[in-house]
N, C-alpha and C positions, 0 to 999 in steps of 0.2 A: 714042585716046591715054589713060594712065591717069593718072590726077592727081598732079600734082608733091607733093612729099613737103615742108612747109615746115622750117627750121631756122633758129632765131632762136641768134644767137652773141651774147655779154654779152662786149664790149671788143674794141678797134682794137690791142691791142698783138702782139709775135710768135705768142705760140697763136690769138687769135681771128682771124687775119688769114690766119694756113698752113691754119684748120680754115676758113674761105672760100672759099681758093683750092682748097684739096683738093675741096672739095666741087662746084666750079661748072667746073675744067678738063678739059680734054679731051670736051667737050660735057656735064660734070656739070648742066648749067643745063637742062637739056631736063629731069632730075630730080627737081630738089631748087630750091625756088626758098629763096633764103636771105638772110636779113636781118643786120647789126652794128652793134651799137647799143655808140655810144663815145661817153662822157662829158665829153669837150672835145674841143676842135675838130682836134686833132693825131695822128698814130699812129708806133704802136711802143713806146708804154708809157716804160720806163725806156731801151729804146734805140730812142726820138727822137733828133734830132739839134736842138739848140737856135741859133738863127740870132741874132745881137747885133751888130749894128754892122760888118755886115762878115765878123764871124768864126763860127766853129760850135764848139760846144760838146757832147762825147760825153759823156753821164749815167754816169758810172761806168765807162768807157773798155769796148769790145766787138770781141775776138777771132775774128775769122770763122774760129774752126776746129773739126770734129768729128771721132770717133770711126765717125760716122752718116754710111754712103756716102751716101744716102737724104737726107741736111741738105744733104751736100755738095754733090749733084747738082741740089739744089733752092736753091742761091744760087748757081750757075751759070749754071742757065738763064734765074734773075731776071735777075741784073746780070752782063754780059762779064766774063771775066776778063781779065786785063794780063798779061803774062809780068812776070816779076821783073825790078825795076829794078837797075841796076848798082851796088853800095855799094862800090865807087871811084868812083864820079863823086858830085860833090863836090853836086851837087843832091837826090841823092838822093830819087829817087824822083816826081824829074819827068821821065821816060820821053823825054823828048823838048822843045825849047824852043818855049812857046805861041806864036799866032802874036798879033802887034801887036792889043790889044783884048780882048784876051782867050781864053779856049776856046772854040773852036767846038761849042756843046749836040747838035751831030751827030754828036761824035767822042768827047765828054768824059763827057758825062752820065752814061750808064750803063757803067757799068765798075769791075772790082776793081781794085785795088793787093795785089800780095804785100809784107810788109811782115817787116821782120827783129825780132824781139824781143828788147828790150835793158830788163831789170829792176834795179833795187839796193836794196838797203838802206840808209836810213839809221841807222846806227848810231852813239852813242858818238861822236859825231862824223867816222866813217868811214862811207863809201862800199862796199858787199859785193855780192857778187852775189845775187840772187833769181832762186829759191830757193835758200837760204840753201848754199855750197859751201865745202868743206876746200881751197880753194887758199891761195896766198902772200899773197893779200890779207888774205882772213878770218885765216889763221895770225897773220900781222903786226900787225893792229887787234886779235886778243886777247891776244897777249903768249905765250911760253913756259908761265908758271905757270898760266893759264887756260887755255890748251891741253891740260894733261896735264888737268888736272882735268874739264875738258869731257870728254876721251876715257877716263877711270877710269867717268865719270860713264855714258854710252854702254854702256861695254862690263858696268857693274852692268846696266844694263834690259834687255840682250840674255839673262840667265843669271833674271834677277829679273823678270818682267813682272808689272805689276797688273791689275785687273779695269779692264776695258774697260766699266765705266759712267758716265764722264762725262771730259770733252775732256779735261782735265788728263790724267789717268791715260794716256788715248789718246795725245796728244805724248810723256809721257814715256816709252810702251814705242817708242816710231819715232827718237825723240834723245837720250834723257836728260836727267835732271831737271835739269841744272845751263844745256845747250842751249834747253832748255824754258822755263828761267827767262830767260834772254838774250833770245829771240826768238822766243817764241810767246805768253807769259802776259800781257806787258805790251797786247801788240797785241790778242791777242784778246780782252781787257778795255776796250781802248777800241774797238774795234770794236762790240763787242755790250752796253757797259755791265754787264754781268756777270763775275764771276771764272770762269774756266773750268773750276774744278769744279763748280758751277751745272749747266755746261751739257750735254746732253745728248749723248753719243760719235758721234750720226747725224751731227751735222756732218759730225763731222771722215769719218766714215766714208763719205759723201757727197761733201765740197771736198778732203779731202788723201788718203785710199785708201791708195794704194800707195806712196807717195810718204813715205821715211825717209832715213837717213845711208845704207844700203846703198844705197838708189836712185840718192842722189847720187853718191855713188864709182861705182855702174856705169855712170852716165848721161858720167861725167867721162871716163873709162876708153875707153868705147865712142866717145867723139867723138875721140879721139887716131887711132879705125882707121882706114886709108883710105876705107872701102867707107860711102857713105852711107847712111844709117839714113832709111824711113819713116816719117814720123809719126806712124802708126797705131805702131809698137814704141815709143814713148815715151810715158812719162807726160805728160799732160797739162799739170801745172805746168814740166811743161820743157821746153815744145816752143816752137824756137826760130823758127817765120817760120807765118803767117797770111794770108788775105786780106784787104782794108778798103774798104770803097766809096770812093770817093774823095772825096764830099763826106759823109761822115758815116755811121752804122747809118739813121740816120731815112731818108737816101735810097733804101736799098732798102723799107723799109714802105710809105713813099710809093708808090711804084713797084708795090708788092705793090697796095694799096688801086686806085690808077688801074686796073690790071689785073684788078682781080676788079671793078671798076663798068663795065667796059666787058664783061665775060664774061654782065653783068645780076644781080648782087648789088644791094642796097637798101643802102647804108651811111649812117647816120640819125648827127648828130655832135651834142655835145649834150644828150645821151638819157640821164639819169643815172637806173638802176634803183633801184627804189625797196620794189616786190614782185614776189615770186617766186609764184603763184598756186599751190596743189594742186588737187585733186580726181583721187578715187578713185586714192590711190596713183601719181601721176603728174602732171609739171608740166603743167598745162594753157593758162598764158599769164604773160604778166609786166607789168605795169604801169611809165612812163618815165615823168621830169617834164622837160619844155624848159626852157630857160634864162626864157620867158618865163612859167613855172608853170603852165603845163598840162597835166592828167595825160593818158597816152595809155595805152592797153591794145593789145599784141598776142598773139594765138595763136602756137601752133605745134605742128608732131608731134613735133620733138626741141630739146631745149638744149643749147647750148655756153657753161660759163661760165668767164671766167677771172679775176671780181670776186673779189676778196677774199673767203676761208671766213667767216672772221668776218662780214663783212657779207651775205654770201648765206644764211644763218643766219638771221641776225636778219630777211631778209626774206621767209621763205619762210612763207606765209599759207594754210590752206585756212579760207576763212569768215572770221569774230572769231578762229579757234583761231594761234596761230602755232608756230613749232618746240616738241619738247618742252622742261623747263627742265634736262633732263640735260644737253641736247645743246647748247642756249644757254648754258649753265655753261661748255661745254668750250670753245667758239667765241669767248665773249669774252672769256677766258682766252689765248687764242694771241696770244703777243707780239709787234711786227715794230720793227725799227730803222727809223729815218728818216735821210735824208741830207741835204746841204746841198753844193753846188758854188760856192766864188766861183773867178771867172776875174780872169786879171791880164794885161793887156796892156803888156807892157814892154817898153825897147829893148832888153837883154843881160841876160845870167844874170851872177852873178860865179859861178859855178861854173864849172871848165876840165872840158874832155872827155879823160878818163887813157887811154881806148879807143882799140885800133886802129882805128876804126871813124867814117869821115869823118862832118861834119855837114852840113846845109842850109842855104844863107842866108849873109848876113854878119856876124848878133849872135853873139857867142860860144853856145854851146849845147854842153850833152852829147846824146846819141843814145837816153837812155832815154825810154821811151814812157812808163813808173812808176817813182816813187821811191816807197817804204813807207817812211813815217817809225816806224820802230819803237823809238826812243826816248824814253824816257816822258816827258822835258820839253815835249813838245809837242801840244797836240790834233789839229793837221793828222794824219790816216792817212794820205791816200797825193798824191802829186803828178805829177798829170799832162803831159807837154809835148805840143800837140795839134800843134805840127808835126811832130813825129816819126811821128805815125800818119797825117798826109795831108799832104803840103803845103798841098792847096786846103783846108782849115780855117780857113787863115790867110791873110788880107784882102790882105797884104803879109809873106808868108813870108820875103823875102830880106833885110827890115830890122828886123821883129818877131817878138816869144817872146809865143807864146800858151800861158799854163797854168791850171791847173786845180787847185783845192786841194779835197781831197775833206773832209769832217768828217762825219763817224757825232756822232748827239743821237736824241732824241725829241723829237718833234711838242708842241708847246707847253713844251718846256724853255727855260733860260735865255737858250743860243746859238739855237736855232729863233728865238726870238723878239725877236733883235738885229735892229735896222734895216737896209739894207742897209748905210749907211756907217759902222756899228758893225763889222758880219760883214765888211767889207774892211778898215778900219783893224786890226782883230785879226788877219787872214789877214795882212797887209804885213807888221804887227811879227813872226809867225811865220817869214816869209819873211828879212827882214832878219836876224832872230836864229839864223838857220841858215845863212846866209851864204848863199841863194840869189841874195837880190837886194841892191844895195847901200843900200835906203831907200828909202821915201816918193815922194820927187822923181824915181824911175826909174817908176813905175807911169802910164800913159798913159791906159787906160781898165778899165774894172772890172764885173763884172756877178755878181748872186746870184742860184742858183736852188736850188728848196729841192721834194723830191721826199718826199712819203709811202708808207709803206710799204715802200720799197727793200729791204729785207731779212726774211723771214721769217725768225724767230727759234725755237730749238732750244730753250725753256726754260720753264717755268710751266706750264701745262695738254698745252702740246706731248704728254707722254707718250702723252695721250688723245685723240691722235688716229684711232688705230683703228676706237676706239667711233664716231667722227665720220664718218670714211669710209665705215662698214657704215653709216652713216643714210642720207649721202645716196646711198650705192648703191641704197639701196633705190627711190627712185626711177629706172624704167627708161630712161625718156627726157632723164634728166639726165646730162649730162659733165661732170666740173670737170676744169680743162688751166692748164699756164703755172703762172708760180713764186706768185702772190697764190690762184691758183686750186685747187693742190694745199696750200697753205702749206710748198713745197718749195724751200728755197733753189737752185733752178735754173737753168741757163747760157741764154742765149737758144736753142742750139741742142735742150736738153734739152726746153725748152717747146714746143719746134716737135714735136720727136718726139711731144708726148703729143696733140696737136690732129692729127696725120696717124694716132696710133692712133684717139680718138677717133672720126673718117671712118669710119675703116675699121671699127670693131666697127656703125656705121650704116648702114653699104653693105651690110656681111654679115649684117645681123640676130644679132650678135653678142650675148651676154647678160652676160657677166661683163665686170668693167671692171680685172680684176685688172691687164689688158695696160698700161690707160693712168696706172695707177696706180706702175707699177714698173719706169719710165721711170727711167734714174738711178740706179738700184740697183748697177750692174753695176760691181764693185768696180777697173777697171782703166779706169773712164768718171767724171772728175773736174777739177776746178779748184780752188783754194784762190784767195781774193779778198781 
């Protein structure tokens, strides 16, 4: 027999865990013996699933749906799928009444939920659809005289378009300047701390695409036909129904990890990388420190990384020498946003549900999975209700509203660095002053979690990324994959794609990485977040 081929992977989240499983299924293990090395004790990165008292908490809420038959087929065979629950029955979405004690882990554990998706805006004090739609609602909350103006405003960008170098410009040839200024400029200022002329047009070119006021009118147009629409012909920001694990995204990772250490993967927890070793134009090992400071050195014939650019930069060493200082220029240049999640365990919403569209439970509730606060009174960006994407999320679904307040900061800013009972009593007063909740004395339990790096950001050295790419391609034996890995703001399903390319230029003795690098590009494969 000839000698297994080792592969050390850098992080437990969706790329280092699919570029695993890729490598060791279907008897890959007789191969490739292959190592993952994850820095705490958890996996799935940003889509963990966070456990508190009962309830579960989804990091930035996670849409099980692609474009990629190849994704789709491969969160199939992970976790069962459910047929679609009946949204006339007033449970929505509990398929069936548990039995006494609970679910049965033989029936329950592994399995999707199709789930319907229901978005709005917060506006103005009005409720809109998301993404943002020309119906009677939105007419009504802008008034006649903002309506014509918005549509003057529209029909100048269609005859008038600007240069497509920076998001501003980019929204206003897809809406017009006056729409743009409504409901994209404010948000994507607090989202990314930047005005969006700053920002670089890849975003949007990457998260909204296709997606303009024509898209909406056709998307509107087309759901009045009888004949049901694929969701592969739909844009992405519009596609209305998804799958969801049932207890959360972390449960499939999990589930992924259990199955690739039982296939004979090494998955080391823990292992927080530290150096990237060269020699003679090629990774030759990496050095890890344990939680209890011990350095550990491992080999390998190939690497999988999905650590942060910036940080795998700065770590990569041949000898005393480390990266050049062009290339460390540009790397610790690239900017990422940080996030911040408080939850709020309450007994009712004061919000009524105006949708045809029953609810779960018996606290009053609407049926949106996200509310975007895109009203600039407010820090909160977006608001999550975590019953709506599972029932089992929620400890006691039929008497509790479990939500989610999402906040965009950086890492040692003023809000990062609020205590927990600072960052809830500020979320509550947000909450009450938007008339979600009626006060203080409605909130039961409460939890903060505060996630780094969550978003790679389009702005500052970004440009130069190319020059950065061509470095570490130069090394043969290195992958970068996953949204910290490419510094690509990417969907979890995107990041999966680039660790199955990854594989596969491995398996083939493939030499260009152009494959796993332009993952995402494909102008009609997108999300806006």
């Amino acid at each position: 027999m000839s000698q297994k081929q080792s592969v050390v992977i850098i992080g437990g989240g969706p790329a280092g865990l699919t570029a695993a499983w890729e490598l060791v299924k279907d008897g890959g293990a007789d191969k490739y013996d292959v190592t993952v090395l994850e820095e705490t004790g958890e996996f799935g990165g940003i889509s963990r699933t966070v456990k508190y008292n009962g309830n579960r908490m989804d990091i930035g809420g996670h849409r099980f749906f692609s474009k990629d038959e190849r994704i789709m087929d491969w969160w199939k065979n992970t976790l069962p799928l459910q047929g679609a629950p009946s949204y006339d029955d007033k449970k929505l979405g509990r398929e069936h009444e548990l039995e006494p004690g609970g679910p049965d882990p033989e029936k329950e554990d592994k399995v999707m939920l199709k789930r319907h998706r229901v978005s709005r805006i917060f506006w103005n004090r009005h409720f809109l659809d998301y993404p943002i739609s020309l119906n009677a609602t939105t007419l009504k909350a802008m008034g006649p005289k903002l309506t014509v103006v918005a549509g003057c405003s529209y029909l100048k960008s269609v005859v008038h378009k600007l240069p497509e170098d920076n998001l501003e410009n980019f929204y206003i040839n897809r809406f017009g300047r006056k729409l743009y200024s409504m409901f994209f400029e404010g948000y994507t200022e607090k989202l990314w701390g930047r005005h969006p002329s700053e920002i670089s047009a890849d975003w949007g070119a990457q998260r909204v695409k296709g997606l303009s006021i024509m898209g909406v009118l056709k998307n509107a147009f087309q759901k009045m036909l009888p004949k049901k629409r694929d969701n592969a012909e739909v844009e992405t920001s519009l596609i209305e129904e998804f799958w969801y694990p049932k207890y959360g995204p972390g449960q499939l990772w999990e589930t992924v990890e259990q199955n690739c250490e039982a296939a004979g993967v090494n998955v080391i927890t823990g292992a927080k990388v530290v150096a990237v070793n060269r020699e003679d134009g090629r990774i030759s090992s990496l050095d890890y420190v344990t939680p209890e400071g011990k350095k550990v050195t491992i080999g390998g014939d190939e690497f999988i990384s999905s650590m942060p650019v910036k940080d795998l930069v700065q770590a990569l060493h041949d000898g005393n020498e480390g990266a050049p200082e062009d290339m460390k220029a540009i790397s610790d240049g690239l900017p990422y946003r940080d996030f911040v999640t408080v939850g709020l365990l309450v007994d009712k919403l004061k919000l009524r549900n105006t949708t045809d569209i029953p609810t779960l439970g018996n606290p009053p509730i609407v049926p949106d999975c996200w509310i975007y606060v895109q009203d600039p009174g407010y820090k909160v960006g977006r608001i999550q209700i975590f019953n709506n994407w599972s029932p089992y999320l929620v400890e006691d679904v039929d008497d509790k509203v479990w939500i989610g307040l999402e906040y965009f900061c950086e890492e040692g800013d003023s809000f990062w660095n609020m205590s927990d009972e600072e960052a809830t009593k500020f979320a509550i007063h947000e909450m009450t002053k938007m008339g979600v909740i009626g006060g203080p004395q409605d909130v039961l339990d409460s939890h903060r979690e505060r996630v780094k790096k969550a978003y790679p950001a389009y702005f500052d050295t970004y440009a130069q990324m190319p020059e950065l790419v061509e470095y570490l391609d130069s090394f043969g034996n290195l992958y970068c994959v996953g949204r910290n890995g490419q510094h690509r703001y990417n969907n979890m399903d995107h990041s999966m794609a680039t660790a199955i390319e990854a594989v596969g230029n491995i398996e083939s003795g493939k030499t260009s990485k152009a494959n796993v690098w332009s993952v995402n590009t494909d102008k009609s494969y997108h999300e806006e977040k």
